[in-house]
VEXDREN-2710 file (C-alpha; in Angstrom, 1 decimal):
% VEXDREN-2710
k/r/px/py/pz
1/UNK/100.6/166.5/-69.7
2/UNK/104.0/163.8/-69.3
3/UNK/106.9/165.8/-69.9
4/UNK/109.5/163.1/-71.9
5/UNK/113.3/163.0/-71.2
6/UNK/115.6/162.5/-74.2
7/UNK/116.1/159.1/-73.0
8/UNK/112.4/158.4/-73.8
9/UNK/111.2/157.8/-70.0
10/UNK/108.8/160.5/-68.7
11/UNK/111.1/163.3/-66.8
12/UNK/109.6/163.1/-63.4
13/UNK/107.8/159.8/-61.9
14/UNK/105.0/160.5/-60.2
15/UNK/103.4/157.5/-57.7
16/UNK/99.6/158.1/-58.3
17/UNK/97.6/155.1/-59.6
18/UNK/94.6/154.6/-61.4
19/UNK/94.7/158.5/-61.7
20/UNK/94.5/160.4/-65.6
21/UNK/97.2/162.0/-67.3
22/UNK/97.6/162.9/-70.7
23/UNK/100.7/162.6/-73.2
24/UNK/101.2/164.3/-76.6
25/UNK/102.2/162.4/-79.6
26/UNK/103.0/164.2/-81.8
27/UNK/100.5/164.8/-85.5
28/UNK/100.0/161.7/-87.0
29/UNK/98.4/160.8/-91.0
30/UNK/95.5/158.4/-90.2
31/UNK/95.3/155.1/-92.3
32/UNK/92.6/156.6/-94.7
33/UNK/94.3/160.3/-95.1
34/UNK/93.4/162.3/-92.4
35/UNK/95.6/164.2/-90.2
36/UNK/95.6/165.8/-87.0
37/UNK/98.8/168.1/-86.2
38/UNK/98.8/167.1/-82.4
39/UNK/97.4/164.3/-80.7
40/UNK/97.1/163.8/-77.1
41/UNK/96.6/160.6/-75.3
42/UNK/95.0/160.2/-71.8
43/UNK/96.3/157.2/-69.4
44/UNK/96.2/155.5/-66.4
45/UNK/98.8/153.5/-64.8
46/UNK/99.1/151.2/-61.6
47/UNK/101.8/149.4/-59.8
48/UNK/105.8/150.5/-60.6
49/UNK/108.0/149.9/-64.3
50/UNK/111.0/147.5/-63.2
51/UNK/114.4/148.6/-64.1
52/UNK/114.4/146.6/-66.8
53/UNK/111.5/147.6/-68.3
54/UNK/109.9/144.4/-68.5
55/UNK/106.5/143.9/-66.4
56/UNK/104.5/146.7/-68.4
57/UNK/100.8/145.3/-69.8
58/UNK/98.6/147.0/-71.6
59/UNK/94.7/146.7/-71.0
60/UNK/92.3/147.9/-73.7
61/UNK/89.0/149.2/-73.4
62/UNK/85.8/148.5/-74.7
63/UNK/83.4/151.0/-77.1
64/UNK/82.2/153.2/-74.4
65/UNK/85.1/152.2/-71.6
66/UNK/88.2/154.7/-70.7
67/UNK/91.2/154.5/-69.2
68/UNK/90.0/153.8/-65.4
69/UNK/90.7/150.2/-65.2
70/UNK/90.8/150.2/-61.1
71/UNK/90.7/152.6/-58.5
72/UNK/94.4/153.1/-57.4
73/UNK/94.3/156.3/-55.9
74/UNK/90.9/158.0/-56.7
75/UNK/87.9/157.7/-55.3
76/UNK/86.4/155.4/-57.5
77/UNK/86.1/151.7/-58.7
78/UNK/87.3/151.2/-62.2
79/UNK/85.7/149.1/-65.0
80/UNK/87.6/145.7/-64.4
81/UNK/87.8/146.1/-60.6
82/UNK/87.7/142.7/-59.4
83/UNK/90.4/141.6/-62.2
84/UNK/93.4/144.2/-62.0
85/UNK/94.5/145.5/-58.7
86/UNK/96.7/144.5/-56.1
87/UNK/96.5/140.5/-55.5
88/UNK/94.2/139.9/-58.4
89/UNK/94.7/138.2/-61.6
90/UNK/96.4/141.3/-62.5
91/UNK/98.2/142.0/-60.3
92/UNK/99.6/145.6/-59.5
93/UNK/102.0/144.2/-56.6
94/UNK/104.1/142.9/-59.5
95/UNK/103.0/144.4/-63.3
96/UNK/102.7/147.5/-64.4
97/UNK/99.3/148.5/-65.7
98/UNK/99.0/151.2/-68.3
99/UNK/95.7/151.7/-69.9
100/UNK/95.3/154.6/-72.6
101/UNK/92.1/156.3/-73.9
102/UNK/91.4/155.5/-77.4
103/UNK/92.1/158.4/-80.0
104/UNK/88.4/159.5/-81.0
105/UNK/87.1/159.1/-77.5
106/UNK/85.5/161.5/-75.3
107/UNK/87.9/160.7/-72.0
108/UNK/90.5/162.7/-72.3
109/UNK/92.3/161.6/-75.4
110/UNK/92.0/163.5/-78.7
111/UNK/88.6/163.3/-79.8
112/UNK/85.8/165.3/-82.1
113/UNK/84.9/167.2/-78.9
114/UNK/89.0/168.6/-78.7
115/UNK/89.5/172.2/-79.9
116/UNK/91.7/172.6/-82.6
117/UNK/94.7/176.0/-82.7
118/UNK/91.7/177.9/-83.6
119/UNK/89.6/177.1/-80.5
120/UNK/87.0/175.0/-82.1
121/UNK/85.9/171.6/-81.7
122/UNK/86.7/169.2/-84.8
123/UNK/83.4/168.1/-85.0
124/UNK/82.8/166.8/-88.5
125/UNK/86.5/167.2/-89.6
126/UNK/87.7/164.8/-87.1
127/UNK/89.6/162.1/-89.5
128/UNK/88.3/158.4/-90.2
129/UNK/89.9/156.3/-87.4
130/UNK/90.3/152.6/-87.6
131/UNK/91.4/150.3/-85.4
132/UNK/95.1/150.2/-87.2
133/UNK/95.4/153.8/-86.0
134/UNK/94.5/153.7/-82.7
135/UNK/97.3/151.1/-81.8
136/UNK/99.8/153.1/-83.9
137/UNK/99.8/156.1/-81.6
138/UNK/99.0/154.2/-78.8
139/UNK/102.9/152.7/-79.7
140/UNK/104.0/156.5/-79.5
141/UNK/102.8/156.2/-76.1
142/UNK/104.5/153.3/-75.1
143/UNK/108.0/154.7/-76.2
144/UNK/107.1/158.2/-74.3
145/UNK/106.8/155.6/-71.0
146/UNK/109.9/153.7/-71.7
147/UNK/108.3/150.8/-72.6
148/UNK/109.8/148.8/-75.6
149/UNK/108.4/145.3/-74.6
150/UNK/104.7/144.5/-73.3
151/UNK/104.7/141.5/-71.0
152/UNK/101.4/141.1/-71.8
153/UNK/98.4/143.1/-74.0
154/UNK/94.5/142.1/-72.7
155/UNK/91.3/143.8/-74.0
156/UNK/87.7/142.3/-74.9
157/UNK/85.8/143.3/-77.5
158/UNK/86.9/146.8/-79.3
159/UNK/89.7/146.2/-76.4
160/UNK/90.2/142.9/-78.2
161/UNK/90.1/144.3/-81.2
162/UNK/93.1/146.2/-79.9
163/UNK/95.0/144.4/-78.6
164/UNK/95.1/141.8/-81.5
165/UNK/95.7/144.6/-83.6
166/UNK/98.6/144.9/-81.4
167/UNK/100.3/141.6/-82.2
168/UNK/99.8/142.0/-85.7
169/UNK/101.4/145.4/-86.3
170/UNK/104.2/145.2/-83.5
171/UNK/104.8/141.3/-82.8
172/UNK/108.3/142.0/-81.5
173/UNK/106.9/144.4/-78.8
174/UNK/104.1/141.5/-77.4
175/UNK/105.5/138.6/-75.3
176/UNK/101.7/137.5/-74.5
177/UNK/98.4/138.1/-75.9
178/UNK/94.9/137.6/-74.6
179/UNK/91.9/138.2/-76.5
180/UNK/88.6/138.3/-75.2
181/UNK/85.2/138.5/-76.9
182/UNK/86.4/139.2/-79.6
183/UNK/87.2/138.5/-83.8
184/UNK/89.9/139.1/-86.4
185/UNK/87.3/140.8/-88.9
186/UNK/84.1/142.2/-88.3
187/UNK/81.3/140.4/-89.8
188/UNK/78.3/141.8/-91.8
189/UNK/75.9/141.1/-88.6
190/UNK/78.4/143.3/-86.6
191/UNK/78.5/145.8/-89.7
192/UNK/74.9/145.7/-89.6
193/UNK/74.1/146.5/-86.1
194/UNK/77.1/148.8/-86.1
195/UNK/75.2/150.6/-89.4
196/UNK/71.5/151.0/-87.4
197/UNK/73.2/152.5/-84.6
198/UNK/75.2/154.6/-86.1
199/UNK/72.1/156.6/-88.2
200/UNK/70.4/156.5/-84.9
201/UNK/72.8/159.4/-84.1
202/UNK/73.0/160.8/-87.9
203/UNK/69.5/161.1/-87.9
204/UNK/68.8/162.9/-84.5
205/UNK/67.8/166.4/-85.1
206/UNK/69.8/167.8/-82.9
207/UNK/73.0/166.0/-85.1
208/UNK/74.1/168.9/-87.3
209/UNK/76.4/167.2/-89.6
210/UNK/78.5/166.4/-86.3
211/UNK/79.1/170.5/-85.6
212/UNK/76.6/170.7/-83.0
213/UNK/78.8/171.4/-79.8
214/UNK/78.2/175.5/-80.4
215/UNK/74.6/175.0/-80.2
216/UNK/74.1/173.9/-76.9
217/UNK/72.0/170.5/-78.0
218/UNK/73.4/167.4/-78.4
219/UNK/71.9/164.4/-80.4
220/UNK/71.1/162.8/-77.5
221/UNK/67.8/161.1/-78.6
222/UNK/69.9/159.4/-81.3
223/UNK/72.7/158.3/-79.0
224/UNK/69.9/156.7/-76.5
225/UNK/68.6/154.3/-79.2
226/UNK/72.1/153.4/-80.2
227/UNK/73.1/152.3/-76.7
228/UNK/69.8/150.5/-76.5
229/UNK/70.5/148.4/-79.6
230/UNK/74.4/147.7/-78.6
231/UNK/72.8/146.6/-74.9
232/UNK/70.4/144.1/-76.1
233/UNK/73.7/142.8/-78.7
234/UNK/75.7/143.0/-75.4
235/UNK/73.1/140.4/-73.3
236/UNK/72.0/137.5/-74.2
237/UNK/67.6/136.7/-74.3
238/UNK/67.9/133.8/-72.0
239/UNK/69.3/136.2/-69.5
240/UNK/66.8/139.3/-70.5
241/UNK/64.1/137.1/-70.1
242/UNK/65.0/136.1/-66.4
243/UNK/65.4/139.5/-65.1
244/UNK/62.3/141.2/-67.2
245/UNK/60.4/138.9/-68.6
246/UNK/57.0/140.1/-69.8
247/UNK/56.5/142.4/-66.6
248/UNK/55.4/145.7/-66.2
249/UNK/57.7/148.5/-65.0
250/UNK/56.8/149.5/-61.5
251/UNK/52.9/150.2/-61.6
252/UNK/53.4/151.1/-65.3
253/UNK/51.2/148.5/-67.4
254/UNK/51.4/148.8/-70.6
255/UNK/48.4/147.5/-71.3
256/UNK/46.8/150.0/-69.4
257/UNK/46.2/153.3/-71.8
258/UNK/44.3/153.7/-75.5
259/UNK/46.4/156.1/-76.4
260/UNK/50.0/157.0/-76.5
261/UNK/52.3/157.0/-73.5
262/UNK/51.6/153.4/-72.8
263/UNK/53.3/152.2/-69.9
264/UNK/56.4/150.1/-70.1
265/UNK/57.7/147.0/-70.0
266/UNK/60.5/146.1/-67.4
267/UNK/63.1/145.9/-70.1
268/UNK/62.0/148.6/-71.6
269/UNK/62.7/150.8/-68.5
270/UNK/66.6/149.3/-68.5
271/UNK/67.2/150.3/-71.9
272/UNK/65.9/153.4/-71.2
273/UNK/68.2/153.6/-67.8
274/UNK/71.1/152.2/-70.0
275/UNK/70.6/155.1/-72.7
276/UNK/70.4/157.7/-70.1
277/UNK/73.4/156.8/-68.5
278/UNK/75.3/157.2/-71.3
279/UNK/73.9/160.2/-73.0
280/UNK/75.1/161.5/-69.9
281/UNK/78.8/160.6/-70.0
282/UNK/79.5/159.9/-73.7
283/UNK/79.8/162.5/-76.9
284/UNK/78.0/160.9/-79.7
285/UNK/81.0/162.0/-82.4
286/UNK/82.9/159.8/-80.2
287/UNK/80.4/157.0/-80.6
288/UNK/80.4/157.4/-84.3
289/UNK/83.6/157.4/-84.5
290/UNK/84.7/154.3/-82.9
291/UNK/81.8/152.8/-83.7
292/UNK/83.1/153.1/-87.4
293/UNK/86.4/152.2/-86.4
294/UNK/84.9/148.8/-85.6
295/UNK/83.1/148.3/-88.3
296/UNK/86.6/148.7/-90.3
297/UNK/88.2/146.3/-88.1
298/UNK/90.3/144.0/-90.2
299/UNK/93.6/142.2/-89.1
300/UNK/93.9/141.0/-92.7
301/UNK/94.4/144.7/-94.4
302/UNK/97.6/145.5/-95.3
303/UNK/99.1/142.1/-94.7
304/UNK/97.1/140.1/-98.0
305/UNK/95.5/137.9/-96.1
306/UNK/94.0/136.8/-92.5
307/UNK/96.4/133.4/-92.9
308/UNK/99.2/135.7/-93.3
309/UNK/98.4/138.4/-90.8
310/UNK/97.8/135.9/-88.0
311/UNK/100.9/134.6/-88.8
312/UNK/103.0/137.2/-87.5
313/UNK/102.0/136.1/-84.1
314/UNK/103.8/133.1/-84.2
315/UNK/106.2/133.9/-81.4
316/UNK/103.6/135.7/-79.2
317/UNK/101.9/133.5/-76.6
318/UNK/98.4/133.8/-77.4
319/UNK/95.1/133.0/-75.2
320/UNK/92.0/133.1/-76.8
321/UNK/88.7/133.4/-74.9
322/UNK/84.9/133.6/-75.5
323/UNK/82.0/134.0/-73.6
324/UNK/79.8/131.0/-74.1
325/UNK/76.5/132.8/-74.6
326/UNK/78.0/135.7/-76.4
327/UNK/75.9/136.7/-79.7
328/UNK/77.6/139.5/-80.9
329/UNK/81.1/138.2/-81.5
330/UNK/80.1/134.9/-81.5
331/UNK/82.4/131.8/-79.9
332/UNK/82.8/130.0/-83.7
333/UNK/85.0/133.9/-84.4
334/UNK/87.3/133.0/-81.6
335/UNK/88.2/129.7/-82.5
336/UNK/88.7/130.7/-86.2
337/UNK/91.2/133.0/-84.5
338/UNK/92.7/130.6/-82.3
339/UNK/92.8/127.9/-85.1
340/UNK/94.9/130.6/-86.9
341/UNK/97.3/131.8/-84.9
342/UNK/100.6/129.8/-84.4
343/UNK/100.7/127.9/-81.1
344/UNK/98.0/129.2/-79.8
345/UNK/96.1/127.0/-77.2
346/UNK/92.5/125.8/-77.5
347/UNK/89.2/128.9/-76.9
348/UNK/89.0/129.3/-73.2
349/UNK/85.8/130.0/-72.1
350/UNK/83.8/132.1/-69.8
351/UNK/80.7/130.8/-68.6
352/UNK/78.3/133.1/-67.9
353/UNK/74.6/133.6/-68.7
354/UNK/74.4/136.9/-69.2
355/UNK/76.0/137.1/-73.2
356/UNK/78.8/139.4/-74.3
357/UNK/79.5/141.8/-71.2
358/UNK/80.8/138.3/-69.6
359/UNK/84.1/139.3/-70.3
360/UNK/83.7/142.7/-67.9
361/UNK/81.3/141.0/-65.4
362/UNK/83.2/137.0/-65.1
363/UNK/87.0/138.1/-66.5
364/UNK/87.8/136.6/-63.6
365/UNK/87.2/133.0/-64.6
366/UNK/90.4/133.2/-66.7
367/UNK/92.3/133.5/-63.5
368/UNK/93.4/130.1/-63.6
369/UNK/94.6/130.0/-67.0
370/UNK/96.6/133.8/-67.0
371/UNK/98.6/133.0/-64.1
372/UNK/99.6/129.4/-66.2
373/UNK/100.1/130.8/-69.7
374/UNK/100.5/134.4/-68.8
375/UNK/101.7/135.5/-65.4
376/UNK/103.6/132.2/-64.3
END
């Protein structure tokens, strides 16, 4: 864990990149009453803090993402490789990177997996989180680093989310913004498929009320079908339909039995690949968790209205970007958002075919217009 000097810069400076460490930040009330006494935040960073303090940007992750936004120094590629790294449109050569673990998550930040004093994990008892409190602590974090002033704060999607929420709560600590893939308000189709996924994991057997880490099973079965709903929000059908089709997996057909197993289709088989992968890596708490918090995302709360809320961005250089085939947080959300914001330039957007993970997989078609607006 970062030891922090009075001054509010971390004690000792230690050159690794793209490698965790954690921070605590102290207990913290959550926006709907709950409370944590400790809360500890994991983090990468890459590239080196001027003296002045003033080439720090923030990137935020997605649902299931973490903090390993390039490789650095460890042994593996990071989620936005071929966008933050030396000589890329990020570039680590002259910005500081820091990228934090969400509070709720299951990478090294405080999460319902975390023990509490009494050496048990907070399960059910871990407190509502929205969006609103994640950016809050993730402030904490920022002072522990010495880091009053972000150049620049980037995320898509719940990394969107974010980073907008940044801008609204603290516009005197963002000089630029970029949102990606992204909205002000969730909508009640987002809500919706947010809700289905959700009971996927509520329902699984194996769920016990969300206290189910002493019992060696894991809802696992209800965390697969959640990813497999999210993945087909996350691609588009055009795209689907190219790669799969109406094929048969393998030598599966699925035509080809009167009873139950049939075989599969191709895209069957992927979501079933794409909820294995991440029953293996993800805590479905977590997943509840922040799937909640997006479902709560709202801009507006607390400040009476979206009009007013946005308004608070007035001197923060915003770019706004959507992926043209996204159908989850669809392209008429981003230019509500960039028709509200003070001075904020037309929707820049991604063309890809392959719907809402455009902003991971073609980021880097915004090259052009961050080192314009943004990195100049």
């Amino acid at each position: 864990m970062t030891a922090i000097a009075r001054t509010g810069r971390p004690a000792t400076r230690t050159a690794v990149h793209g490698m965790r460490r954690r921070a605590a930040v102290g207990e913290y009330g959550f926006e709907t009453g709950g409370y944590l006494p400790q809360v500890e935040l994991a983090y990468e960073t890459w590239g080196e803090l001027d003296a002045q303090g003033s080439n720090a940007v923030l990137i935020t992750h997605a649902l299931t993402g973490d903090a390993h936004v390039s490789r650095g120094d460890s042994d593996f590629d990071g989620w936005w490789e071929d966008f933050v790294g030396p000589g890329k449109p990020i570039d680590t050569n002259r910005y500081h990177v820091v990228a934090a673990n969400i509070v709720g998550g299951c990478n090294g930040s405080t999460g319902p997996g975390s023990l509490d004093a009494n050496g048990r994990a907070w399960g059910s008892r871990f407190p509502f989180t929205t969006i609103k409190d994640s950016v809050h602590l993730e402030a904490r974090l920022a002072d522990a680093l010495g880091i009053e002033t972000w150049h620049a704060v980037i995320g898509g999607s719940m990394g969107g989310a974010r980073a907008l929420e940044w801008a609204v709560l603290y516009p005197h600590r963002v000089r630029n913004l970029v949102v990606m893939a992204a909205c002000a308000q969730a909508s009640a189709e987002q809500i919706a498929f947010a809700q289905v996924q959700s009971e996927s994991i509520r329902l699984d057997p194996h769920f016990a009320n969300g206290d189910y880490y002493h019992t060696g099973r894991a809802p696992d079965a209800g965390l697969g079908v959640a990813r497999r709903l999210a993945h087909v929000t996350y691609r588009s059908e055009a795209e689907l339909q190219q790669r799969f089709g109406r094929r048969g997996q393998g030598q599966e057909d699925p035509l080809g039995s009167a009873s139950w197993p049939r075989g599969r289709y191709m895209v069957e088989s992927y979501l079933d690949h794409q909820a294995a992968k991440l029953s293996r890596r993800f805590d479905a708490n977590s997943y509840l968790v922040l799937t909640e918090a997006l479902m709560s995302h709202d801009v507006a709360r607390g400040f009476g209205s979206l009009e007013h809320a946005l308004a608070r961005l007035a001197g923060v250089n915003t770019v706004i970007a959507a992926v043209r085939s996204d159908r989850l947080y669809l392209p008429e959300q981003s230019e509500q958002l960039a028709a509200l914001i003070p001075g904020a330039a037309p929707v820049h957007y991604i063309d890809s075919p392959i719907g809402h993970d455009g902003f991971l997989t073609d980021a880097v078609q915004l090259a052009g217009v961050l080192a314009e607006r943004v990195f100049a």
